[in-house]
C-alpha positions in Angstrom: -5.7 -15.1 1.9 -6.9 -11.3 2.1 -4.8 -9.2 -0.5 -4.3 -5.4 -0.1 -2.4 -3.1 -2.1 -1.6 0.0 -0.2 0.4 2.9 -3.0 1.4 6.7 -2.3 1.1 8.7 -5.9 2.0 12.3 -6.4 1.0 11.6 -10.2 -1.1 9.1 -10.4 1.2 6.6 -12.0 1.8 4.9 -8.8 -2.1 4.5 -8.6 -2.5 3.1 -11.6 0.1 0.3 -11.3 -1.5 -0.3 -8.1 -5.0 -0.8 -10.0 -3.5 -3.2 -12.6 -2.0 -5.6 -10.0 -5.1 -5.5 -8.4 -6.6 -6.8 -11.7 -3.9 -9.5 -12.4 -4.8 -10.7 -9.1 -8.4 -10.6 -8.8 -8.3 -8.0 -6.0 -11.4 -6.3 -5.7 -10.8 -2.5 -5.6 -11.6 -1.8 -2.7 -8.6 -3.7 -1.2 -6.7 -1.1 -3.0 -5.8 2.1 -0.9 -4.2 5.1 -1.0 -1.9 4.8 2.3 -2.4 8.4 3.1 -5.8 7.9 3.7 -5.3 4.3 5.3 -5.7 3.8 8.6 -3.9 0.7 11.2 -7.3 -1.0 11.1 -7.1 -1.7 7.2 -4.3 -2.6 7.6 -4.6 -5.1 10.2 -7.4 -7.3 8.2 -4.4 -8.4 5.2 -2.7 -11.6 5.2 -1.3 -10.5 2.4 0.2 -6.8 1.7 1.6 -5.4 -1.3 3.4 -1.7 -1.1 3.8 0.5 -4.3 5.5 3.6 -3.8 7.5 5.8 -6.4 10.7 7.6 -5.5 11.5 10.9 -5.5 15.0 12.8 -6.2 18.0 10.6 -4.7 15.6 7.3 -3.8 13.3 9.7 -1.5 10.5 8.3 -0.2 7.1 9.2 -1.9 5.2 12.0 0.0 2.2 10.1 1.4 4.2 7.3 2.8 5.8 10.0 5.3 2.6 9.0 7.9 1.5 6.0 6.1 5.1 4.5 7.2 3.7 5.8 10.6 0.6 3.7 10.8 2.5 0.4 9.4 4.7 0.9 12.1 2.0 1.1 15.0 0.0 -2.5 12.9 0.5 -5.8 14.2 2.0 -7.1 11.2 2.6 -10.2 12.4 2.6 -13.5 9.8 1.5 -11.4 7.1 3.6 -11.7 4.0 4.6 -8.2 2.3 6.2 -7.3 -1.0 7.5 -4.3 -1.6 
């Protein structure tokens, strides 16, 4: 199964959590992408997705995930498994 880890970080810490789950599974960095610069396409090639986001304020959403919510929303994620 094709892992990727898809993170929005204002501060980087976000980013590197993404990179150490990558390591503790195996996953080759480039399977690791900042969602602001992903695209539906890389999205689309994942059995497997895995979402890191930080919050902001009262639970507010992370600032790249704004549009990166936007291109989940227009993949077929059908079958794939996600964890949040």
């Amino acid at each position: 199964m094709k892992i990727g880890i898809f993170y929005g970080s204002s501060t980087g810490t976000t980013e590197d959590v993404a990179n150490r789950i990558a390591s503790k599974l195996k996953v080759d960095s480039s399977d690791v992408h900042n969602v602001y610069k992903a695209d539906v396409q890389k999205i689309e090639v994942y059995d497997v997705l895995i979402l890191g986001s930080s919050t902001w304020g009262c639970g507010d959403m992370q600032d790249d995930w704004y549009d990166g919510i936007k291109r989940f929303k227009n993949a077929n994620l059908s079958g794939k498994k996600i964890a949040l």
